[in-house]
C-alpha positions as CSV (number, residue, x, y, z in Angstrom):
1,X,26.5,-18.6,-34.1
2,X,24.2,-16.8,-36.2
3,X,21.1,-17.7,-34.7
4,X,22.4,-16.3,-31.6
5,X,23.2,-13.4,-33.1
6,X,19.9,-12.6,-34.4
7,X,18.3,-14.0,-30.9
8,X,21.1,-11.2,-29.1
9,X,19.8,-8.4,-31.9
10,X,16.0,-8.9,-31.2
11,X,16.8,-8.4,-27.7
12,X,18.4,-5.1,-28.2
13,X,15.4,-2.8,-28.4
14,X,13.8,-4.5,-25.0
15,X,16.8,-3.7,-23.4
16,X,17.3,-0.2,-24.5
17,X,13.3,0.3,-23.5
18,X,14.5,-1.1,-20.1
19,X,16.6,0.8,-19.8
20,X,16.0,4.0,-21.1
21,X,14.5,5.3,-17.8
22,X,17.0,4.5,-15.8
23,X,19.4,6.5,-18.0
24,X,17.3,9.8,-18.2
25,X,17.0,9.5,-14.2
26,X,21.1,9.3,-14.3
27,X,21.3,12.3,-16.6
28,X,19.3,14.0,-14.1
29,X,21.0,13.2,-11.1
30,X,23.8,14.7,-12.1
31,X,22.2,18.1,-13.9
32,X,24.0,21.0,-12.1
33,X,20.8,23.2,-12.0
34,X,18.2,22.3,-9.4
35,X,15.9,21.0,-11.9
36,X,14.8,17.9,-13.0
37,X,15.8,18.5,-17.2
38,X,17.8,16.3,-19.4
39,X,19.4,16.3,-21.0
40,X,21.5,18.0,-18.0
41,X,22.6,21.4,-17.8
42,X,26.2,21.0,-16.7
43,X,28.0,18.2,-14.4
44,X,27.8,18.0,-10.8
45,X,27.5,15.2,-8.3
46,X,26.6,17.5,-5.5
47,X,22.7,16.1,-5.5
48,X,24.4,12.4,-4.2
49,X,26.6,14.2,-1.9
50,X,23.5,15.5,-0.5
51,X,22.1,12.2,0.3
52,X,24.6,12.0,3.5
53,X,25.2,15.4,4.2
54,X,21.3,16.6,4.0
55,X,19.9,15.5,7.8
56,X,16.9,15.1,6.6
57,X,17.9,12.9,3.5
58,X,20.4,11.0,6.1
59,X,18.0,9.7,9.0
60,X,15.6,8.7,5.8
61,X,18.8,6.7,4.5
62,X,19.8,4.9,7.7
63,X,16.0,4.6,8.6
64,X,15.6,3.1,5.3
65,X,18.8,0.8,5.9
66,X,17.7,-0.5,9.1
67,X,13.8,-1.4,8.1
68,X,15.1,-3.7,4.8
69,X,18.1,-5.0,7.0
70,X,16.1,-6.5,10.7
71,X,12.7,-7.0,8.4
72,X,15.3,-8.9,5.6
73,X,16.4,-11.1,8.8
74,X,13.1,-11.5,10.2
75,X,11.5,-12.7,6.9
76,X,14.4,-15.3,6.5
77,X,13.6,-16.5,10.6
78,X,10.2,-17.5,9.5
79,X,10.9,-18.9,6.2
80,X,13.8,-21.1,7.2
81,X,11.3,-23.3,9.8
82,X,8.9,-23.4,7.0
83,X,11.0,-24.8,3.9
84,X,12.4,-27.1,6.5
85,X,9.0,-28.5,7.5
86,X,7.7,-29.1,4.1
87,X,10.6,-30.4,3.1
88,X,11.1,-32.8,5.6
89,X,7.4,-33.7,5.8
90,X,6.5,-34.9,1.8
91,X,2.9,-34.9,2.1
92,X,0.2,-32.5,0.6
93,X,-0.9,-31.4,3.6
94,X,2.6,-29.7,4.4
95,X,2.2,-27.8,1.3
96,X,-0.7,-25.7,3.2
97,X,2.3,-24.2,5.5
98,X,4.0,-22.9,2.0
99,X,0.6,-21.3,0.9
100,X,0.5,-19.4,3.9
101,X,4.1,-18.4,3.7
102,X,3.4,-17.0,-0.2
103,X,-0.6,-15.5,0.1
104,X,1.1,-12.1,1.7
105,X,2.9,-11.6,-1.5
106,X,0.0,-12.6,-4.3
107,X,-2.0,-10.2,-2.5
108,X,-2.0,-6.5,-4.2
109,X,0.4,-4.1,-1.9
110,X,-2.3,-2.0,-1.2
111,X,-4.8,-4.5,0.4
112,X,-2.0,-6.0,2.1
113,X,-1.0,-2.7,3.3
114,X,-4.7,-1.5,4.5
115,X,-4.6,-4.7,6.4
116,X,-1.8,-3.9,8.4
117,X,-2.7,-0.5,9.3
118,X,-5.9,-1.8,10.4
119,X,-4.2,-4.7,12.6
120,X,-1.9,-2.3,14.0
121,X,-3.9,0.4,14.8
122,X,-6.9,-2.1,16.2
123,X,-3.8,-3.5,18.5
124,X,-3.0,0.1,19.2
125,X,0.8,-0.3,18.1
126,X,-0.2,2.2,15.3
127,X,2.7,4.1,14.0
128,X,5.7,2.2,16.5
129,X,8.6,1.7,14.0
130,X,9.2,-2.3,15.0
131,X,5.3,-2.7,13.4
132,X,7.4,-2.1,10.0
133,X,9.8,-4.5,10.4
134,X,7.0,-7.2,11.0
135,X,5.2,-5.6,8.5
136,X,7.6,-5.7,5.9
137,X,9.1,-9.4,6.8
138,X,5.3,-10.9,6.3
139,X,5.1,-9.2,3.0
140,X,8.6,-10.4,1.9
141,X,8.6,-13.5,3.7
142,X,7.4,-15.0,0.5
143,X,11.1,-14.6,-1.4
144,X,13.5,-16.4,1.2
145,X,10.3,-19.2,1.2
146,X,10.7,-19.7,-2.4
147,X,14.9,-19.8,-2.6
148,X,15.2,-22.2,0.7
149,X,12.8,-24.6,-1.2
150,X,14.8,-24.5,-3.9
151,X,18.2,-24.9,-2.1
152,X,16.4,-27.7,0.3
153,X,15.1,-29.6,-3.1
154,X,18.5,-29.8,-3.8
155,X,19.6,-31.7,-1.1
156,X,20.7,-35.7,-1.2
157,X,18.1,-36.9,1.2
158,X,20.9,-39.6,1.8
159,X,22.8,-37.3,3.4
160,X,20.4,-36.4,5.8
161,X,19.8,-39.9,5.9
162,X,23.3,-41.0,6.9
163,X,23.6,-38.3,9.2
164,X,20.6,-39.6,11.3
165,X,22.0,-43.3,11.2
166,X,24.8,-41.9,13.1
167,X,23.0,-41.2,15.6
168,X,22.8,-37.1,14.8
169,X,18.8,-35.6,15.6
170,X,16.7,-33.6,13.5
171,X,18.9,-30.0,15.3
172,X,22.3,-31.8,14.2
173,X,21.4,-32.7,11.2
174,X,20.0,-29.2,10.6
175,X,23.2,-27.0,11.8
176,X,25.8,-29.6,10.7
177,X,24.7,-30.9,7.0
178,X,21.5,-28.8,6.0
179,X,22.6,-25.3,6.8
180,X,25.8,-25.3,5.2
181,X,24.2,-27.0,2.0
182,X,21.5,-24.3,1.7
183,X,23.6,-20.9,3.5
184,X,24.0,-20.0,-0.8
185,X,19.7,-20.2,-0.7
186,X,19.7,-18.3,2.7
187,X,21.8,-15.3,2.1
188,X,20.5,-14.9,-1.6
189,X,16.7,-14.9,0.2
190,X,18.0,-12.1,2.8
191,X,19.0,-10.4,0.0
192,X,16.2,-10.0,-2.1
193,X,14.2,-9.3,0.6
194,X,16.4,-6.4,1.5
195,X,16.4,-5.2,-1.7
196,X,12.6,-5.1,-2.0
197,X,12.1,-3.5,1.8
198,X,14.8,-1.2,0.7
199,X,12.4,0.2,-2.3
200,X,9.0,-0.6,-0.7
201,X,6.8,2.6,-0.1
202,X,2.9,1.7,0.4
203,X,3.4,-0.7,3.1
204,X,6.1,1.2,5.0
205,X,3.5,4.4,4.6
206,X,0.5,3.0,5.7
207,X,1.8,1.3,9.0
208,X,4.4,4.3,9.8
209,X,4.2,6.3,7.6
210,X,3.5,9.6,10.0
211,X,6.4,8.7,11.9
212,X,9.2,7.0,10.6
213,X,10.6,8.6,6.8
214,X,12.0,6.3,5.0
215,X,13.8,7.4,1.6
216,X,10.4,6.2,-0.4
217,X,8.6,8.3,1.6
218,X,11.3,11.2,2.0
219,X,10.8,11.2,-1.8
220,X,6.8,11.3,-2.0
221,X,6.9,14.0,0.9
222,X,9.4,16.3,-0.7
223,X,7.4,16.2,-3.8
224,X,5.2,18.7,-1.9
225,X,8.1,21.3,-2.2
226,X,9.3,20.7,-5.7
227,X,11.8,18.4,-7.7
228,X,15.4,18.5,-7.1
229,X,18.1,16.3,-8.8
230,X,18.6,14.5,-5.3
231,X,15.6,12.8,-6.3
232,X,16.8,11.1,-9.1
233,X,19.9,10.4,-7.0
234,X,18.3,8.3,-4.3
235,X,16.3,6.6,-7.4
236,X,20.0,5.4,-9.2
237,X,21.5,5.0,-5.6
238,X,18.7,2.1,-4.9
239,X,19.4,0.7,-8.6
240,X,23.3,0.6,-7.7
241,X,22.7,-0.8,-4.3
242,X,20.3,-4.1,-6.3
243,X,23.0,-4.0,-9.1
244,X,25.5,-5.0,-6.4
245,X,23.2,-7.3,-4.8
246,X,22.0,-9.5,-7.5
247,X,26.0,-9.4,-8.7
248,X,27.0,-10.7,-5.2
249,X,24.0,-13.2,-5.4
250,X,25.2,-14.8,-9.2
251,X,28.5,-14.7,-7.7
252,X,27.9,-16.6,-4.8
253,X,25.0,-18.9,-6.0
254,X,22.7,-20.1,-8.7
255,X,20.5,-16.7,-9.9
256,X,18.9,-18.2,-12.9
257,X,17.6,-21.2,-11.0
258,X,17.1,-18.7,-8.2
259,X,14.8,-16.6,-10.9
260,X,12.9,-19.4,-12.1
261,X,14.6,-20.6,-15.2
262,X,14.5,-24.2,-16.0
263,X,17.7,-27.0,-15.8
264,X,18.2,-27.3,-19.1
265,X,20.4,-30.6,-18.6
């Protein structure tokens, strides 16, 4: 009991250096000046109010929204034929086809970024919205990958095997045993995906970044014409918006395995 105690109590300053940002940007985002000071010169949640009411702030919301929600679901479309391949086919070679699915995401942002404004514009799609929502899914295609390998590692290959004695083929045995097994692995994949699109700026920029604003890039733009509060509002309305992801996702599923951390049984 001690022990973890102490363990608890070393943690304490990490968590207050975590989240010491986030708390300052809070403060902010609710200062009723229009000014970015904390600590905050009176009360007012007028700056979040804004975020719906402002046009400009809204179609930068619901563009937003859209891009991490069809790129999300795009991401999961490719990743779902790829888990299942490797997993059904145990050989090294398969293992290639989950290289390719991950290599967007070790790349740095910015080189994968430049190479999709280069594809795009060489394919003269330059700037067309639906080039994000490709973009984006090959970026984040790499997350779904990695939590449909996990939930398909988890699967009793007797189950599948069973299934196919019965006469069921590799499409049956896919909607009727393996997607229900794994649906905890797929919607936890679409969200983290989503979450990431949601927040993702140099990638969204450099492919349409001249014609479609999404909050990111609302909030680099209006840099140009000073700091306001709604600022810092957008910044803890994308922290509330993963907080209630990753909640739904440890509800609903495994998160620590999900995040890497070892069976300890």
């Amino acid at each position: 009991m001690t022990s973890k105690f102490l363990r608890g109590l070393s943690f304490a300053p990490v968590a207050v250096f975590l989240a010491a940002p986030l708390a300052v940007v809070a403060g902010v985002s609710v200062n009723e000046q229009r000014s970015l000071t904390f600590p905050p010169q009176g009360f007012s949640l007028a700056w979040y109010g804004e975020i719906f009411t402002d046009p400009g702030w809204r179609a930068a919301l619901i563009a937003s929204l859209v891009l991490a929600g069809l790129s999300a679901a795009l991401a999961v479309l490719v990743a779902l034929p790829l888990a299942w391949f490797v997993w059904r086919h145990v050989a090294p070679w398969a293992n290639i086809f989950r290289l390719l699915g991950v290599a967007p995401f070790i790349l740095p942002p910015v080189i994968t970024a430049l190479g999709m404004l280069t594809f795009w514009a060489m394919a003269g799609s330059y700037g067309a919205p639906w080039t994000a929502v490709i973009s984006h899914a090959i970026f984040f295609v790499t997350l779904p990958l990695v939590t449909l390998s996990l939930g398909f590692s988890a699967i009793d290959r007797s189950l599948v095997e069973a299934a196919s004695t019965m006469g069921a083929n590799s499409r049956t045995v896919l909607r009727t045993v393996v997607l229900p097994l794994i649906l905890p692995y797929l919607i936890s994949g679409y969200a983290f995906a989503f979450v990431l699109s949601l927040n993702e700026y140099i990638v969204a920029y450099m492919t349409v970044g001249f014609t479609v604003e999404t909050l990111p890039i609302k909030i680099f733009n209006a840099l140009r014409y000073g700091y306001t509060p709604v600022m810092a509002s957008v910044s803890v309305f994308f922290a509330a918006i993963a907080a209630l992801v990753f909640a739904l996702v440890a509800r609903f599923s495994d998160l620590r395995k999900l995040l890497g951390a070892l069976d300890e049984s």
